[in-house]
N, C-alpha and C positions, 0 to 999 in steps of 0.2 A: 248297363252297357259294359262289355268289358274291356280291358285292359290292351290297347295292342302292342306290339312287339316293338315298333315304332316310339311311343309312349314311355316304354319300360327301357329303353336303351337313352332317350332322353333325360329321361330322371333319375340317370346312373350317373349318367356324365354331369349333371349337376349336382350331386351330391359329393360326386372325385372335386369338381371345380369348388366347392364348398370345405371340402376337408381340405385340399393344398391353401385353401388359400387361411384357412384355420392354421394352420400349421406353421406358414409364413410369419401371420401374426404372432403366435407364440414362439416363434424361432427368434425373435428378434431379442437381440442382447441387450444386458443390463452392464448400465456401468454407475460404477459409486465412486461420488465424488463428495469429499473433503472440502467446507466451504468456512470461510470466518462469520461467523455472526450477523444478526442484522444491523447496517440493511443488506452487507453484504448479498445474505443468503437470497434476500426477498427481490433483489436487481439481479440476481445470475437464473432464480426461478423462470421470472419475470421475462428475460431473453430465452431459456428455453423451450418458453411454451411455443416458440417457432421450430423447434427441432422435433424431428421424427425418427430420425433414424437408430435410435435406441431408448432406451427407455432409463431415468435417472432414478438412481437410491442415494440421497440428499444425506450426508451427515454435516456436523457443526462444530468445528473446531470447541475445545473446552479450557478455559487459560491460555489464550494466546496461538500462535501462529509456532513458537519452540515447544511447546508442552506436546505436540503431539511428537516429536522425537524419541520422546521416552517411549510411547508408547507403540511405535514401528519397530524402535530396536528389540522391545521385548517378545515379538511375535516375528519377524522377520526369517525367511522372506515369505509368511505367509502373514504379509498385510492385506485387511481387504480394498481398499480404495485402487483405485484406477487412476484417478487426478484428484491434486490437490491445489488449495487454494495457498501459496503459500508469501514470504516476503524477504529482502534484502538479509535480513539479519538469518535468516534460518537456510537461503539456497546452500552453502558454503560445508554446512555441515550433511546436509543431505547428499549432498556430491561426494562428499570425501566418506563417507559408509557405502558409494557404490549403488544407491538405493534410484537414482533419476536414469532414465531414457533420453538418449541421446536422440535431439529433432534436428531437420534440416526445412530447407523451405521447399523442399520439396514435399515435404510432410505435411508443415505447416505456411502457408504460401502469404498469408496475413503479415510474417514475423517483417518479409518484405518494408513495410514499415514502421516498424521498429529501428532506432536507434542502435549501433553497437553496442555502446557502452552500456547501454541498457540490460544487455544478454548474461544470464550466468553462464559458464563456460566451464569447464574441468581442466585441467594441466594440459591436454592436449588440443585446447580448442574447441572441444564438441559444445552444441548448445544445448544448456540445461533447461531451460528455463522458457517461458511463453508469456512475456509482458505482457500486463492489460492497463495497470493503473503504474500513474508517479504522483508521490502523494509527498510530504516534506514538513519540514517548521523553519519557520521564520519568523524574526519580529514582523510587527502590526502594529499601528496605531487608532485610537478612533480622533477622526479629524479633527472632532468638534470639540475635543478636551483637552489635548495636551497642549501645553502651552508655548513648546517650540514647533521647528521643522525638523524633524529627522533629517542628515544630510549625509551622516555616517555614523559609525560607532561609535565612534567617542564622544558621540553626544549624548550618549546615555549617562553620561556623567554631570551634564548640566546641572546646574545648582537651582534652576529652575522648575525641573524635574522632580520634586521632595513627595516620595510615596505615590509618585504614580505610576509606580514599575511593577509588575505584576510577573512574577517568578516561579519557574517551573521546580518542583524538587528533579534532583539528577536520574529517578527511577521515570519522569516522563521525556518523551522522546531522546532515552537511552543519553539523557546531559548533553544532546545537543548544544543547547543556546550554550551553556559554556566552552563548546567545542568551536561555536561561533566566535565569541570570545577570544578562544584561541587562536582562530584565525586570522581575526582582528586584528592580532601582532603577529602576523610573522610562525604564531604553531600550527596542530595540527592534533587529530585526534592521539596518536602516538606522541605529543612534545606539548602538554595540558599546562605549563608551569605557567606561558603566557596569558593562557584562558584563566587560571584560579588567582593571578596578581589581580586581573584587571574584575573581576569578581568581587574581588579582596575590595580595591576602591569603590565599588559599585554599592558593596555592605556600609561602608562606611560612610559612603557620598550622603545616606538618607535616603536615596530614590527607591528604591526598594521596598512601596506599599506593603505588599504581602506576598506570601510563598503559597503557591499552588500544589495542589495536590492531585485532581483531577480536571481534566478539560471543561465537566460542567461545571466544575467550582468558578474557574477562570474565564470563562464566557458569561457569569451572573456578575462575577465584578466588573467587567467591561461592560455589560448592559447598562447597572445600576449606576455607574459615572465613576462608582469608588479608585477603578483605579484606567489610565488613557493608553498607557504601552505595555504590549506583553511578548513573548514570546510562543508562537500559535501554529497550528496545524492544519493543510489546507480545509476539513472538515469544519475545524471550528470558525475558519475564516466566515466558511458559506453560511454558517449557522449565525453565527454576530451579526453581521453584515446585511441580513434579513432585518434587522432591528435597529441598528444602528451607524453611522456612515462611519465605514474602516478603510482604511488603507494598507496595503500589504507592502513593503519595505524590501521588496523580490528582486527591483529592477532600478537602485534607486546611486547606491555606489558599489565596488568592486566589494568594502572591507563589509558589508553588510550579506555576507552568503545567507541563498536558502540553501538547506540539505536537503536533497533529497532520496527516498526510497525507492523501491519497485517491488511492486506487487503482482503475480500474477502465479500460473498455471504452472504444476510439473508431474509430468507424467512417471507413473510408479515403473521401476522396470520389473519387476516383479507379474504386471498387470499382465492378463490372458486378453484384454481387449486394446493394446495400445492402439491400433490402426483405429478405433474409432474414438477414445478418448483425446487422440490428434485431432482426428476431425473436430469433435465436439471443440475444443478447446481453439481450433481455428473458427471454426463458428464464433464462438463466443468474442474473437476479438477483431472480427472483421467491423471495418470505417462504421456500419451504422450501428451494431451492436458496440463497441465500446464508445460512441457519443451517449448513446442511455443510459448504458453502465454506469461511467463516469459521470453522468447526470445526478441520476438516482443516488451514490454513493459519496459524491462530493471528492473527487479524483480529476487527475488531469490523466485524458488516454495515450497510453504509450504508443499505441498505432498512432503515429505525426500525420496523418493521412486526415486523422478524426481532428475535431476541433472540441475544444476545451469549454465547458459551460462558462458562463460571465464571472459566477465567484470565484471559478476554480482558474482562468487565466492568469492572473500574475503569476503563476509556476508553471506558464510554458513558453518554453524558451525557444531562440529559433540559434542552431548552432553556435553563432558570434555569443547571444546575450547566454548562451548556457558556458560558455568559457569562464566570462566574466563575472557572472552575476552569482554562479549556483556552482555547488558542490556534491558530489559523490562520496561521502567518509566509508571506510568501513566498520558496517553497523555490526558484523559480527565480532570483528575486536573489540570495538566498545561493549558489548554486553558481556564480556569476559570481565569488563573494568569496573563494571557496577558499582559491586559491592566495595573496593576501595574509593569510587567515588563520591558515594553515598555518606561512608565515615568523615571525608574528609572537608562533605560539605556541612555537614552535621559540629564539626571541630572545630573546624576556622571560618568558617561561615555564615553562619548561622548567630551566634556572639554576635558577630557584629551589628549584624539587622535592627 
């Protein structure tokens, strides 16, 4: 039988509705995004398999969250990422190389719930930055070992206390706990003399088990009983606490600050895809995607909208207890101060333990 003219114009026009729609599909943009590690990588995968509307080329941060500085200034402005995953200590310098896209919430409509103080910003105001995580350190205790009540700082000096203080060297959480310390009386990250006296006594008191080096070192002493108070991260809170009863020391006096960071999204300006790299990255931190996130990676979400998993609530704060309780240092001065703080705990410090 043959072909009729009928036939032959229907099977054109399916074959045009098959090409455009071929061609749709392959029109659709890629965007690549810059992400930290697992689990990081494996919870922002995890929420995109709901996204369609472009298509993701996944990279993974290598050393840290700074280390990829060196490597945008030496290719710039022909970096490839679109967004990136980045954090407190690193927006600052990104901004001031001119390298971030200015958002609005018009852009991004999520930021809505976000915090100010949360936002990085440039000299004029503009928002840098697309909060997803507040993440921190703080002392902790495990209930069931120490043998006072934490009531404030200066109870870590208790005589009570003998080796069951479990100590961060100054290269984790950028010497936070001594910055605490320093708060403790009256300093502050810029005015350390307060934080390294009362250090000084703390070497000498005896309470100071052991010195820490990394989070899982410090998470096996607290399991194993060796040592009841430490200075900890809300990650490792979730992690311990799975195993043993802890208490976080978030909300308990004024002179007991958590610090904390923020984590989240910046878009490249450099990027040929910002308009969707917005979206994506509002996607990503809309109320139900940042309760998973936050789940999955042991973070409290910066959208106040979302609610904070059970380990990760003692670091969220409701405006009043975020005055009192928590701090904001700046993390990118401090990592400027490393390295003399490192010597100095190494010199006078250290001896004494």
């Amino acid at each position: 039988m043959g072909v009729t003219r009928r036939e032959v114009l229907q099977g054109a026009a399916a074959l045009s509705l098959a090409s455009s729609l071929s061609s749709e599909v392959h029109a659709k943009e890629n965007l690549t995004v810059l992400e930290f590690p697992k689990p990081y990588v494996d919870a922002s995968k995890r929420l995109a398999e709901k996204w369609d509307k472009t298509d993701i080329n996944w990279a993974v941060h290598v050393g840290g969250g700074a280390a990829a500085l060196g490597k945008i200034k030496a290719v710039w402005p022909n970096s490839p990422y679109d967004l990136i995953g980045e954090w407190s200590a690193v927006f600052p310098a990104m901004i001031k190389e001119g390298w971030l896209e200015a958002v609005t919430l018009t852009d991004v409509p999520n930021l809505a719930g976000v915090p100010e103080r949360f936002l990085a910003k440039d000299d004029n105001g503009n928002i840098k930055s697309i909060p997803r995580s507040i993440n921190g350190g703080f002392f902790a205790v495990r209930t069931d070992r120490c043998p006072i009540e934490i009531k404030a700082i200066e109870d870590l000096l208790n005589p009570k206390l003998k080796s069951q203080i479990s100590w961060p060297l100054p290269t984790t959480y950028s010497n936070m706990a001594t910055v605490t310390l320093a708060l403790g009386r009256g300093g502050n990250e810029f005015n350390m003399d307060p934080g390294w006296k009362f250090l000084e006594e703390l070497a000498k008191s005896g309470n100071i088990g052991r010195v820490y080096h990394s989070a899982v070192q410090n998470q096996n002493a607290m399991t194993t009983g060796e040592i009841s108070i430490s200075y900890v991260g809300t990650d490792s809170l979730t992690a311990v606490a799975n195993r043993v009863p802890m208490k976080a020391l978030t909300k308990v006096d004024p002179s007991l600050k958590a610090a904390q960071y923020v984590e989240g999204w910046v878009v490249m300006a450099n990027s040929k895809n910002k308009k969707d790299a917005m979206e994506f990255a509002n996607f990503m931190v809309s109320k139900e995607n940042a309760e998973l996130f936050n789940e999955l990676t042991g973070g409290v979400p910066a959208n106040q909208k979302a609610k904070a998993s059970a380990g990760a609530a003692p670091l969220q704060y409701t405006p009043e207890e975020h005055d009192k309780f928590a701090y904001l240092p700046d993390w990118a001065y401090m990592s400027t101060q490393l390295n003399d703080w490192v010597k100095k705990f190494e010199q006078d410090i250290v001896p004494k333990i």
